[in-house]
C-alpha positions as CSV (number, residue, x, y, z in Angstrom):
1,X,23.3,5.6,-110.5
2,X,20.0,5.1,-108.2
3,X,20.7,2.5,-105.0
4,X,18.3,0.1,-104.5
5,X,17.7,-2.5,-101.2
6,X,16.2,-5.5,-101.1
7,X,14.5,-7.0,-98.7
8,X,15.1,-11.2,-98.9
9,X,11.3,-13.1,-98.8
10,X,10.7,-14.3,-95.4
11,X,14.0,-13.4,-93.7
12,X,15.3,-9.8,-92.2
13,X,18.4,-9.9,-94.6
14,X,18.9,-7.0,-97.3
15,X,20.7,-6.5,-100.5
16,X,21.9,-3.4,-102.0
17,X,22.0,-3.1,-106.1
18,X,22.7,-0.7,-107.9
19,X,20.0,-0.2,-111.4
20,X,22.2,0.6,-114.6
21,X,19.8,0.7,-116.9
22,X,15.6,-0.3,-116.6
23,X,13.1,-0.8,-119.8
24,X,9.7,-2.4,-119.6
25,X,8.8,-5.4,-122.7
26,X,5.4,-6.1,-123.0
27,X,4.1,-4.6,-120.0
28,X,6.8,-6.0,-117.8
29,X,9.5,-3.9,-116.1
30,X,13.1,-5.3,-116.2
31,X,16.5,-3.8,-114.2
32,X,20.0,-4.4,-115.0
33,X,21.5,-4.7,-111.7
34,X,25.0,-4.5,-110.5
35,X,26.8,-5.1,-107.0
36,X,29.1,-2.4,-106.9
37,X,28.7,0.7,-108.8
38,X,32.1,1.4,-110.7
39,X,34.4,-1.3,-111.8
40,X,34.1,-5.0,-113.4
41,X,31.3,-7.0,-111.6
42,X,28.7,-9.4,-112.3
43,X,25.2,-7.6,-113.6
44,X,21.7,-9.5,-112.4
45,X,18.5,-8.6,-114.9
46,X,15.3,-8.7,-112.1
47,X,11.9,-8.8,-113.2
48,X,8.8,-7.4,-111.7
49,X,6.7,-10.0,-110.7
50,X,4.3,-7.8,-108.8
51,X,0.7,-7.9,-108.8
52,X,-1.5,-4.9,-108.5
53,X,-2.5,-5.5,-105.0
54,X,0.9,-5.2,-104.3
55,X,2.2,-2.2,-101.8
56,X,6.2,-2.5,-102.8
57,X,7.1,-3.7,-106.1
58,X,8.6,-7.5,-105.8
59,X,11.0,-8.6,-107.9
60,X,13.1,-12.1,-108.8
61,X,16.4,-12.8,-110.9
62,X,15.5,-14.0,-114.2
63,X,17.0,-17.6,-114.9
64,X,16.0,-19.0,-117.9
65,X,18.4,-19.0,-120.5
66,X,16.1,-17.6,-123.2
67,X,15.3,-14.7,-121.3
68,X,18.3,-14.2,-120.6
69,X,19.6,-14.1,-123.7
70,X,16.7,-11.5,-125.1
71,X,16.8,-9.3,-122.3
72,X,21.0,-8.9,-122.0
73,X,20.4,-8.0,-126.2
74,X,18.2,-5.0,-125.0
75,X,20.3,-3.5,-122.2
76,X,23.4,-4.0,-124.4
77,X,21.2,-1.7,-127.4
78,X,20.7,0.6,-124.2
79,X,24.0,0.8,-122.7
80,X,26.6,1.2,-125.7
81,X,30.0,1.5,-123.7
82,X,28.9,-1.9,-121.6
83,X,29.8,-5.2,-122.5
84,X,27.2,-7.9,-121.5
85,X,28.1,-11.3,-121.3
């Protein structure tokens, strides 16, 4: 499983994530995210947000319920022996 860190907007603080599983939906790339990389744990979906004239690829957690919903549908069809809530 690939490690990822992020680097929090405006501050010097970092998190580490680890990317399950990625897919892109209409020309926008998703990851399903986890803290820790064995074990029960919560899971984050982030979404690119970058724009073209960006160096680094920025992305944000994605909040709205809809979305939400949609997007934990795919990575579930992706990931059969995970169970998203």
């Amino acid at each position: 499983m690939e490690k990822i860190t992020f680097q929090v907007p405006d501050t010097e603080e970092t998190a580490d994530f680890f990317v399950m599983e990625q897919t892109r939906i209409n020309g926008v790339d998703y990851l399903l995210v986890t803290e820790k990389e064995d074990g029960d744990c919560d899971a984050y979906i982030l979404k690119d947000i970058s724009g073209q004239q960006d160096a680094e690829a920025v992305y944000e957690m994605v909040e709205t319920d809809e979305e939400l919903s949609a997007l934990s549908k795919v990575f579930a069809s992706l990931l059969d022996d995970v169970d998203i809530h």
